[in-house]
C-alpha atoms as a printed R data frame, in Angstrom:
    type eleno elety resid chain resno       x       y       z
1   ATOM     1    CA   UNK     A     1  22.438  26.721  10.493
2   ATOM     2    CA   UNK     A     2  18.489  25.913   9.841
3   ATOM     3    CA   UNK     A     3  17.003  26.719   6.605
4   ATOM     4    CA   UNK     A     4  13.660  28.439   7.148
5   ATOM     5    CA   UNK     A     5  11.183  27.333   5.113
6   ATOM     6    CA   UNK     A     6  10.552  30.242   3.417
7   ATOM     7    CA   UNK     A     7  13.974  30.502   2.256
8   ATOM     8    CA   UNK     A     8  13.758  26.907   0.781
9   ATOM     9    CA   UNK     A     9  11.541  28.726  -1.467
10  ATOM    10    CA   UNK     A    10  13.264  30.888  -2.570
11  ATOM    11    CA   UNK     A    11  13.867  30.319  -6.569
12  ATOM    12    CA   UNK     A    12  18.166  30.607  -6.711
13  ATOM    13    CA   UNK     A    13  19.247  27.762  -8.623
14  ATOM    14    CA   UNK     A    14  19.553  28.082 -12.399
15  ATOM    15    CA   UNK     A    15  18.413  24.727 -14.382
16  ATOM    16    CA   UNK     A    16  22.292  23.574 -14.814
17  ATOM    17    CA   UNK     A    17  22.946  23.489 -11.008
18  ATOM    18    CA   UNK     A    18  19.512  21.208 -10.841
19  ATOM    19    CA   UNK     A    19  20.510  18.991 -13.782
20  ATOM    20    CA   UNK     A    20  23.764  17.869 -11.887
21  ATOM    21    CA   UNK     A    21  22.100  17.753  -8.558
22  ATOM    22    CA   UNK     A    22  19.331  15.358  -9.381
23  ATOM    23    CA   UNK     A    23  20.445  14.244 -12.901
24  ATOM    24    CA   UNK     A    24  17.409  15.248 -14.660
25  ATOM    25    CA   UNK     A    25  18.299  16.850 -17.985
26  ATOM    26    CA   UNK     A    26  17.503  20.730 -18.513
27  ATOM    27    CA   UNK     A    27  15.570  19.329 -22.139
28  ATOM    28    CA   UNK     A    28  13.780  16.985 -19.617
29  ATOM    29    CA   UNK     A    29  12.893  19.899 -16.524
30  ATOM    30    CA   UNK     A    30  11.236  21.951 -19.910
31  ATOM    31    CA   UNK     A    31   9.605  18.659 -20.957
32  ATOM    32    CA   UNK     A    32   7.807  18.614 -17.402
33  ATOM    33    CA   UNK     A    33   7.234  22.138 -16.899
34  ATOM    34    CA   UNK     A    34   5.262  22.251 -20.247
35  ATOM    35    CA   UNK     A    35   3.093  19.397 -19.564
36  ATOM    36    CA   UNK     A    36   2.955  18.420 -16.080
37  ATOM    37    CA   UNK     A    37   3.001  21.972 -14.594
38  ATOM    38    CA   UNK     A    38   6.272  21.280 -12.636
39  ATOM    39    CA   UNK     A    39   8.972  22.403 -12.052
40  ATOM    40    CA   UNK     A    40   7.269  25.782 -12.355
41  ATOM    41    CA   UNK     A    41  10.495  28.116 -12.324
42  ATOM    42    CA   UNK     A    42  11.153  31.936 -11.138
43  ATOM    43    CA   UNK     A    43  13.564  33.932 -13.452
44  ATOM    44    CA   UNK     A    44  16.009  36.200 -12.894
45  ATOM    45    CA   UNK     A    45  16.447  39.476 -14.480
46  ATOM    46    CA   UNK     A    46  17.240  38.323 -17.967
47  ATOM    47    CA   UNK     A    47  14.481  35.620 -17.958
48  ATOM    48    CA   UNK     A    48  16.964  32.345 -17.199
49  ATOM    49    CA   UNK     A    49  15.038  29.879 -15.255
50  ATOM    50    CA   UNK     A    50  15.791  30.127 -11.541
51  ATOM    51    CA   UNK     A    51  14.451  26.856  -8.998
52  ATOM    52    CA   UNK     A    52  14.249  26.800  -5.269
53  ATOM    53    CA   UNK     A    53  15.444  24.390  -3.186
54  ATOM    54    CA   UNK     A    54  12.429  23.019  -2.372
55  ATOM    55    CA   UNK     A    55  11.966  22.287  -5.739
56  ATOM    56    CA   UNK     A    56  14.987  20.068  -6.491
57  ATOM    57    CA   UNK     A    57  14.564  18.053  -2.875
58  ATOM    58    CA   UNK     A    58  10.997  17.275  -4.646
59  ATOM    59    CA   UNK     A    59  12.541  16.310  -8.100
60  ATOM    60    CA   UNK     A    60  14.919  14.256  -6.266
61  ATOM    61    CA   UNK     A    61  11.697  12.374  -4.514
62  ATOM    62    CA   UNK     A    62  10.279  12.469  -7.687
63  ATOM    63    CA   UNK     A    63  13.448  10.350  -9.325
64  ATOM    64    CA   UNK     A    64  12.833   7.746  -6.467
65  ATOM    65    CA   UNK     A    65   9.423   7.294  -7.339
66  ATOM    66    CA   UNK     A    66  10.787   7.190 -11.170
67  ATOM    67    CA   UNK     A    67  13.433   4.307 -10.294
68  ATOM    68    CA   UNK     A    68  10.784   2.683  -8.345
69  ATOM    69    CA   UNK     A    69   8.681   2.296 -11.493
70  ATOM    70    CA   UNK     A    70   6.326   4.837 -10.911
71  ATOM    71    CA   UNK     A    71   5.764   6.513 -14.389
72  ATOM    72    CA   UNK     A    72   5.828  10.532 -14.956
73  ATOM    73    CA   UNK     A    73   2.536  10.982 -15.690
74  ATOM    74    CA   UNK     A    74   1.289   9.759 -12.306
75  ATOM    75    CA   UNK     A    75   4.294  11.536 -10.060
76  ATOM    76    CA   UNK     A    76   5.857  14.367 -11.790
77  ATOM    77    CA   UNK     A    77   2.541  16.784 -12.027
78  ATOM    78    CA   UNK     A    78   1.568  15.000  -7.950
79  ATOM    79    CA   UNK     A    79   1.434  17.514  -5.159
80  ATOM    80    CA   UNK     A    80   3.959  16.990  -3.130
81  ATOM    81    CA   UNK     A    81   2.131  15.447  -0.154
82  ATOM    82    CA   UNK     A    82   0.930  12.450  -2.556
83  ATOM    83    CA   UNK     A    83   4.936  12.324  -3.272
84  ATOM    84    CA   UNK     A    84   5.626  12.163   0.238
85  ATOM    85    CA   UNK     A    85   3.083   8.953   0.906
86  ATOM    86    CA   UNK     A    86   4.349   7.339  -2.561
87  ATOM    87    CA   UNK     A    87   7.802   7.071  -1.341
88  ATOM    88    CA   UNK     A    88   7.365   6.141   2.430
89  ATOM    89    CA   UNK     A    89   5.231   2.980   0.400
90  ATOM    90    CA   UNK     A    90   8.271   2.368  -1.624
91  ATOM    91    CA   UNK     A    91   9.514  -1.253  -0.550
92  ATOM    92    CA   UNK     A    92  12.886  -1.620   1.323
93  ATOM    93    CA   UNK     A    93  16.024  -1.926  -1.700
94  ATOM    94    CA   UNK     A    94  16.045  -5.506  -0.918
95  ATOM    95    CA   UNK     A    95  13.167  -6.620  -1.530
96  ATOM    96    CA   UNK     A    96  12.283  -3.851  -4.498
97  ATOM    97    CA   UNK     A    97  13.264  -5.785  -8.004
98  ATOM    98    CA   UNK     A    98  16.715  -3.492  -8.810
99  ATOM    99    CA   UNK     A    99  17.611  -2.593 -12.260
100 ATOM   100    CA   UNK     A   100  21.154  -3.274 -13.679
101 ATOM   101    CA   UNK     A   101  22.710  -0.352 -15.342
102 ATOM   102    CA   UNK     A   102  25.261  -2.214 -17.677
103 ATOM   103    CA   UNK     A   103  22.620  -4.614 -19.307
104 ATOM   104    CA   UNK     A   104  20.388  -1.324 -19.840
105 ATOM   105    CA   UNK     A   105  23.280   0.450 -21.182
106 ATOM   106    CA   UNK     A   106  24.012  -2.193 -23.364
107 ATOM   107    CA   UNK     A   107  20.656  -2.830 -24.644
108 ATOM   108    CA   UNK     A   108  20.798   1.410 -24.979
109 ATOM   109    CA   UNK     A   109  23.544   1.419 -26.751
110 ATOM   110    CA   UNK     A   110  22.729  -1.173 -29.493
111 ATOM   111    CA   UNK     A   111  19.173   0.300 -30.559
112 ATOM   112    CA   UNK     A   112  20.997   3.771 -30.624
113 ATOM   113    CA   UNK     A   113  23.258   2.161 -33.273
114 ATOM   114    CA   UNK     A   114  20.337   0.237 -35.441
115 ATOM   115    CA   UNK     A   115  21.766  -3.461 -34.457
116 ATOM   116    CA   UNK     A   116  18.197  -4.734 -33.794
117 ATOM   117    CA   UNK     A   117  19.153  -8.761 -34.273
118 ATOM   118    CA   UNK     A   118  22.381  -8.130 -31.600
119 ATOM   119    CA   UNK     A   119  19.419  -6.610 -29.348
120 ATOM   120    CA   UNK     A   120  16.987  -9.551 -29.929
121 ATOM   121    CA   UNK     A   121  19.986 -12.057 -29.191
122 ATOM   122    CA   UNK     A   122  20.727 -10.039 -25.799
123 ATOM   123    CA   UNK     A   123  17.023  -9.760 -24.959
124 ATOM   124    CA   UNK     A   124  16.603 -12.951 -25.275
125 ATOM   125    CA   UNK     A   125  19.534 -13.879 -22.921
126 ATOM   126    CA   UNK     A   126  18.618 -11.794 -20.402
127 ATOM   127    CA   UNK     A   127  15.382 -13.446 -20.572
128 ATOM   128    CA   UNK     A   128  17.089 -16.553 -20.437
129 ATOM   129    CA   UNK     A   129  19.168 -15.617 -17.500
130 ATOM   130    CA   UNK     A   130  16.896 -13.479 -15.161
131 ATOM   131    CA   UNK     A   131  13.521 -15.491 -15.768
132 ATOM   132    CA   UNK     A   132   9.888 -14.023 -16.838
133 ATOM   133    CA   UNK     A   133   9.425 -11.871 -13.675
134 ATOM   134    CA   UNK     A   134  12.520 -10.301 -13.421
135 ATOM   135    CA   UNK     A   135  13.162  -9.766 -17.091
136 ATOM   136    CA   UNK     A   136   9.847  -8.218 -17.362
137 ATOM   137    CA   UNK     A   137  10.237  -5.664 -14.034
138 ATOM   138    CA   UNK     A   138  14.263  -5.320 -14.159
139 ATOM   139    CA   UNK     A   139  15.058  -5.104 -17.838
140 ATOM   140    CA   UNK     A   140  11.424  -4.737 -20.297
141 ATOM   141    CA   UNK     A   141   9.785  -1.912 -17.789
142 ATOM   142    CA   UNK     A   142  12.966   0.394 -16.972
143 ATOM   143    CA   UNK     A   143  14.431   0.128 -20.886
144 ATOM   144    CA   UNK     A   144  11.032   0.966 -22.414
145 ATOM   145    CA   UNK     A   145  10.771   4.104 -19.825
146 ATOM   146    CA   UNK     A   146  14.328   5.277 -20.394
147 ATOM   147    CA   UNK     A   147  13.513   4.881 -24.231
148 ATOM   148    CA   UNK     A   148  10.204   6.720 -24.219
149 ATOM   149    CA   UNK     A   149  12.198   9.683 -22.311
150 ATOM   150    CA   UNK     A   150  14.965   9.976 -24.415
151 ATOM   151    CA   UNK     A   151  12.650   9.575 -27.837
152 ATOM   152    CA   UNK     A   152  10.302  12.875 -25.963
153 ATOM   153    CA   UNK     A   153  13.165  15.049 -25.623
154 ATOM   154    CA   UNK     A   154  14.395  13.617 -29.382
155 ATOM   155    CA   UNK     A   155  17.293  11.871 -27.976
156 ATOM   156    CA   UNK     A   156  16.205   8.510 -29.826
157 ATOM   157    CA   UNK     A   157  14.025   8.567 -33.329
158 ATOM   158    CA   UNK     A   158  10.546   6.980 -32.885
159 ATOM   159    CA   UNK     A   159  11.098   3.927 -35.137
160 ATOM   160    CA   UNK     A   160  14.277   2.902 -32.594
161 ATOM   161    CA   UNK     A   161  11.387   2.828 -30.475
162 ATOM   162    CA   UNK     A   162   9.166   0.620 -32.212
163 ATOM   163    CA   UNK     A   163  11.990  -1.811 -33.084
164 ATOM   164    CA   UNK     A   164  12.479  -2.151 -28.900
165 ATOM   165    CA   UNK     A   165   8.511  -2.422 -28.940
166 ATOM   166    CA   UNK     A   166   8.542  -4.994 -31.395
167 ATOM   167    CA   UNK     A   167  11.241  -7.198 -30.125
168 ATOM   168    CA   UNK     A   168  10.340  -6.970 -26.333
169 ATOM   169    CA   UNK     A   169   7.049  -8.306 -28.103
170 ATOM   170    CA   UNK     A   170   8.698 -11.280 -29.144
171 ATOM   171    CA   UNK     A   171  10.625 -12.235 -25.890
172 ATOM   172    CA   UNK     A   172   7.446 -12.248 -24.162
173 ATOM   173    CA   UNK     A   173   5.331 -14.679 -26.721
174 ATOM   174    CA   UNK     A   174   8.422 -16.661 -26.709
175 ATOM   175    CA   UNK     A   175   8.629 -16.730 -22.833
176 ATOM   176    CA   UNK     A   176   4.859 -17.300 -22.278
177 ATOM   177    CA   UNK     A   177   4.533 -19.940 -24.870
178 ATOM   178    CA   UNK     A   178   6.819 -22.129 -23.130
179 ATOM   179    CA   UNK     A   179   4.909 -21.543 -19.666
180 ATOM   180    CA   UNK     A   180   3.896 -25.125 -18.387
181 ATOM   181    CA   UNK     A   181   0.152 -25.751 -18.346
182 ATOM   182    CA   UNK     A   182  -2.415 -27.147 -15.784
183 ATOM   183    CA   UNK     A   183  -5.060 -26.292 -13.204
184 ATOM   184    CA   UNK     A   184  -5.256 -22.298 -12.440
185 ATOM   185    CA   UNK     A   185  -7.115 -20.875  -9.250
186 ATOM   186    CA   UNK     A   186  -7.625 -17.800 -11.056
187 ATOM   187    CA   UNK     A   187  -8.495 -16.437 -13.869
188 ATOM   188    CA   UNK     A   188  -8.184 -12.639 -15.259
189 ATOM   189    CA   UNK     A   189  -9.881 -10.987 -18.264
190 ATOM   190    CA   UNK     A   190  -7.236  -8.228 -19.044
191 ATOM   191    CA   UNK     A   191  -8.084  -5.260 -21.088
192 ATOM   192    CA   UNK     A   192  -7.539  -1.160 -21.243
193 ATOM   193    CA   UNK     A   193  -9.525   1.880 -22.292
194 ATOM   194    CA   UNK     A   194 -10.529   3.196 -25.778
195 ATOM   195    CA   UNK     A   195  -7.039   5.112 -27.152
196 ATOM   196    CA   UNK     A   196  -5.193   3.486 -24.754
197 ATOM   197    CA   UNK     A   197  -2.387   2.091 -27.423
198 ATOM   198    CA   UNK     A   198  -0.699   0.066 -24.825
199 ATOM   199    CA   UNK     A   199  -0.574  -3.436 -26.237
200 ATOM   200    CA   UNK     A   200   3.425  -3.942 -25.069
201 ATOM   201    CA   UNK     A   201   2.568  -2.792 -21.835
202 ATOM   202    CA   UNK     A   202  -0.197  -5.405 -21.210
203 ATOM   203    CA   UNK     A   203   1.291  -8.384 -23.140
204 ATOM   204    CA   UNK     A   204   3.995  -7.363 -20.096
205 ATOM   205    CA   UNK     A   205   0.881  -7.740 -17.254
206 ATOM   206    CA   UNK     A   206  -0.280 -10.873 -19.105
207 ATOM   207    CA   UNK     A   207   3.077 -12.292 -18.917
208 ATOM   208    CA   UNK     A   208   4.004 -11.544 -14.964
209 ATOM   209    CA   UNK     A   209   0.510 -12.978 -14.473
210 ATOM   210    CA   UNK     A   210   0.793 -16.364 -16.919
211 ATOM   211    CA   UNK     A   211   4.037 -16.637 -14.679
212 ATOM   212    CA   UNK     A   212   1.880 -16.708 -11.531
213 ATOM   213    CA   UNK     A   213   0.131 -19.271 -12.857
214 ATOM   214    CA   UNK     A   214  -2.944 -16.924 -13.474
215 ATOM   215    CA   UNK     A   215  -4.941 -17.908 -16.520
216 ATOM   216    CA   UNK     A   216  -4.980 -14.907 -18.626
217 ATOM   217    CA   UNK     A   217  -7.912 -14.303 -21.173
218 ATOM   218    CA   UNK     A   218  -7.205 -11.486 -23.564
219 ATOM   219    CA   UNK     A   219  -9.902 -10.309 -25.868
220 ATOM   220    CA   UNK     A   220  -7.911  -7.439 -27.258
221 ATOM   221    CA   UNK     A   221  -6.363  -4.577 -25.952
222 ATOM   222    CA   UNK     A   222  -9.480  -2.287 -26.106
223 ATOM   223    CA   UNK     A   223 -13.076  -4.100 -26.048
224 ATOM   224    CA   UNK     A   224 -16.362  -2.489 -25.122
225 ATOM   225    CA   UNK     A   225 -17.742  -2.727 -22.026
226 ATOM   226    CA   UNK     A   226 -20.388  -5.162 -23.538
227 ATOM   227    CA   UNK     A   227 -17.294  -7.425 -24.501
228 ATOM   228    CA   UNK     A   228 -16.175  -7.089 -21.184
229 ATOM   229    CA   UNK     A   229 -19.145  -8.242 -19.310
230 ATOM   230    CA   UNK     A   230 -19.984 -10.997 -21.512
231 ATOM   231    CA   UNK     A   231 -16.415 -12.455 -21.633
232 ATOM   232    CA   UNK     A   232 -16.565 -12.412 -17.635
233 ATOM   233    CA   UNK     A   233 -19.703 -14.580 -17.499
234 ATOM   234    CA   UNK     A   234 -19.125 -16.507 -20.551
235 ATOM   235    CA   UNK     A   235 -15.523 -17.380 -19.189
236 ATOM   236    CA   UNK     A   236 -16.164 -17.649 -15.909
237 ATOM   237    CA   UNK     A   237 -13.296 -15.257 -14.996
238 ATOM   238    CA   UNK     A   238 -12.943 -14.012 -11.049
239 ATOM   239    CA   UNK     A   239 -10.867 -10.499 -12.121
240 ATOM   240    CA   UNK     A   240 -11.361  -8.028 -14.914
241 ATOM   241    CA   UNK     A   241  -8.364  -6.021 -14.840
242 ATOM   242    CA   UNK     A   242  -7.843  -2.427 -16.834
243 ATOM   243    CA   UNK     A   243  -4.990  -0.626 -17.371
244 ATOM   244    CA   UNK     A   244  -5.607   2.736 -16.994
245 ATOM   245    CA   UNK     A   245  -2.365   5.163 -18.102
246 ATOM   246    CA   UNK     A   246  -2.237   9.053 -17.404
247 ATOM   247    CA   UNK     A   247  -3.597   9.870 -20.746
248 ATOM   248    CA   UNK     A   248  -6.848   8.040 -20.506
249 ATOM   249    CA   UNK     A   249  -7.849   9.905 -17.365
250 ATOM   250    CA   UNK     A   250 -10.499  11.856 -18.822
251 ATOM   251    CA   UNK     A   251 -14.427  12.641 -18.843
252 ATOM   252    CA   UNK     A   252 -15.136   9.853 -21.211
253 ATOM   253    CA   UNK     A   253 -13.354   6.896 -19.825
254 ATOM   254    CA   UNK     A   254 -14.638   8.067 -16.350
255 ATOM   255    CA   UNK     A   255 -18.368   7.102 -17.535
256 ATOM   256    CA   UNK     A   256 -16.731   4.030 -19.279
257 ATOM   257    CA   UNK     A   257 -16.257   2.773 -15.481
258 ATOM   258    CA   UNK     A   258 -18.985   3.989 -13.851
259 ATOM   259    CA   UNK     A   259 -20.803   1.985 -16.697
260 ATOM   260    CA   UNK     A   260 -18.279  -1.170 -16.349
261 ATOM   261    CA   UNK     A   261 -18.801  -0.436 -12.633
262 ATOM   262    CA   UNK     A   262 -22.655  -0.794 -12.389
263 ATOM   263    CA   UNK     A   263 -22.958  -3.810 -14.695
264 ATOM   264    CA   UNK     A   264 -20.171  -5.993 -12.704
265 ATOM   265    CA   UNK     A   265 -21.467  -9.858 -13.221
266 ATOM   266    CA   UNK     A   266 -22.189 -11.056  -9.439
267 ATOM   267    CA   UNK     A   267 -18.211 -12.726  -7.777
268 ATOM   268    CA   UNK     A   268 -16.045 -10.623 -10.449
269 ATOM   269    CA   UNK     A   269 -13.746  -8.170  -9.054
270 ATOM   270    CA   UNK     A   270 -12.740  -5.103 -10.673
271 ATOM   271    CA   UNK     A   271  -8.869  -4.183 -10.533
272 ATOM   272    CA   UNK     A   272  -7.190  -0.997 -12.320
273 ATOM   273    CA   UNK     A   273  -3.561  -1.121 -12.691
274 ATOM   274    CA   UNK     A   274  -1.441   1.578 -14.249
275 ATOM   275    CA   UNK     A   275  -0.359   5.587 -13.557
276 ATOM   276    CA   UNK     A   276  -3.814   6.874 -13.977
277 ATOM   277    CA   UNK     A   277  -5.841   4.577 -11.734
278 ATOM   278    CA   UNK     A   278  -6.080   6.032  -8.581
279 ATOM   279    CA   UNK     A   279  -6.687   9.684 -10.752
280 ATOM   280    CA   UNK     A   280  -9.121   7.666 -12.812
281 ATOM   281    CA   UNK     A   281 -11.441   6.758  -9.235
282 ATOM   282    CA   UNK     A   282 -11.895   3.537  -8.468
283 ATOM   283    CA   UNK     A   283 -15.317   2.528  -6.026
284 ATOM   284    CA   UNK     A   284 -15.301   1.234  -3.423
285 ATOM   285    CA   UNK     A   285 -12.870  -1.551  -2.431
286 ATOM   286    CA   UNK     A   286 -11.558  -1.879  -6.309
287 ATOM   287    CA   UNK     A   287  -7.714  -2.373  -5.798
288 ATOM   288    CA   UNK     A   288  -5.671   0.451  -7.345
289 ATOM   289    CA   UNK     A   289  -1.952  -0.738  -8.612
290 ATOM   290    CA   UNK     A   290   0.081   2.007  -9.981
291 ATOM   291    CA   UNK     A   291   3.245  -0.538  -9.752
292 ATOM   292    CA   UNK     A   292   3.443  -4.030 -11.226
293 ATOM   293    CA   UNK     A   293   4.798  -5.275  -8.225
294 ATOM   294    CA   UNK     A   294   1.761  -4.243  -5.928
295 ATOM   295    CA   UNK     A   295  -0.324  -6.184  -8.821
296 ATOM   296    CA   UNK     A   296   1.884  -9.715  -8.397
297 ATOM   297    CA   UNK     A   297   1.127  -8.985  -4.685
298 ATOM   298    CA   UNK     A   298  -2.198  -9.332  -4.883
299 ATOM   299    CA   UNK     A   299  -2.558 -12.246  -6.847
300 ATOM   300    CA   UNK     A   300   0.162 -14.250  -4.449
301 ATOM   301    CA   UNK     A   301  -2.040 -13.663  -1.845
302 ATOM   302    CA   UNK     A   302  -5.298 -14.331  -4.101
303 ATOM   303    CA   UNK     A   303  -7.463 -16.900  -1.923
């Protein structure tokens, strides 16, 4: 039998059927529904949360996009159109870098019991064993997101957090410092916006880049645009790249690259990377990269 649309939107699920169906925890749904405006429930007559069908088939998108590396600032509050063209862009499994459950489990499972020199051993294997990229996209990226969910819902204290933080920190300077030198086609100026706090997350970009041979200059995580520009011409770079997260798309940071955007020196591209870039507005042809993956793309086929 067809299900009309109308009756797909129907609210008629409560929020325990929806936790087993797409595995998203009910502390999680009221995590979303505060902040990102979604799942916005109906409730039945004594006020328990009720969700439609067309609801959970979004949620379930939503978790593809999540697994994908998509962050939840720049899916969970999408309309569901933008969903819709985020996953059909999704690469096929076998080329998409995969995740491996056990070795985040493991890595889970030590931080939750405070043995932070058995988790520096075991990062550093798995760095040893997977190599830069795939360390950095298959273990770093999906641990620190599954961390930073359960610490939001209180599942994990902040300073387990900050130990992961911390010694993710040191597998990269480790890995990057042992990078082989030479000639570089291209060099990048990376940076973010004021507030950003993301220093983890681009000593990860700097890293995936260093391993494409990119020369990476790094003036600090958050320079003025008058650092910017003269770093670009005093370096000689061809990219500036900015990571721009969901929380730093606001008024203020949207003048901050209309500014950054009108004083470009003359053969330096402008690339934003990150959940909040397309939200953010790039101009005209700036390259957008809300996945890591899209950003190695582009500098493999750099010319």
């Amino acid at each position: 039998m067809d299900i009309s649309t109308d009756e797909t939107e129907v609210p008629q699920f409560p929020i325990s059927v929806v936790e087993q169906e797409t595995g998203i925890s009910k502390e999680l749904l009221r995590m979303w529904e505060r902040r990102y405006a979604f799942p916005v429930p109906g409730r039945d007559a004594a006020g328990n949360r009720l969700y439609s069908r067309a609801q959970i088939e979004r949620l379930h998108r939503i978790n593809q996009l999540l697994a994908a590396g998509y962050r939840p600032g720049a899916v969970v509050g999408a309309d569901a159109q933008k969903i819709d063209n985020l996953v059909a862009e999704i690469p096929a499994q076998h080329s998409a870098p995969r995740e491996d459950p056990a070795v985040l489990a493991e890595a889970l499972n030590m931080l939750a019991s405070d043995r932070p020199e058995q988790l520096r051993s075991y990062m550093r294997r798995q760095l040893q064993q997977e190599g830069l990229p795939r360390f950095v996209l298959q273990v770093a990226a999906p641990l620190l997101q599954r961390v930073a969910r359960a610490r939001m819902i209180g599942e994990i204290k902040a300073y387990r957090e900050g130990c992961l933080q911390e010694l993710l920190m040191e597998c990269l300077y480790v890995a990057t410092s042992q990078l082989p030198g030479g000639e570089t086609r291209l060099r990048v100026l990376l940076a973010s916006f004021p507030g950003e706090g993301r220093t983890l997350e681009l000593q990860m970009t700097r890293a995936l880049l260093m391993g494409e041979g990119v020369d990476v200059l790094f003036i600090g995580s958050e320079p003025e645009v008058d650092d910017l520009i003269a770093a670009a011409e005093a370096c000689h770079v061809q990219v500036i790249h900015l990571a721009v997260s969901a929380a730093s798309v606001n008024a203020q940071n949207r003048q901050l690259l209309h500014d950054l955007q009108q004083r470009m020196p003359a053969g330096v591209s402008l690339w934003l990377g990150g959940s909040g870039c397309q939200e953010l507005g790039a101009a005209k042809d700036e390259p957008c990269f809300v996945r890591l993956q899209d950003m190695l793309k582009a500098i493999r086929e750099w010319a």
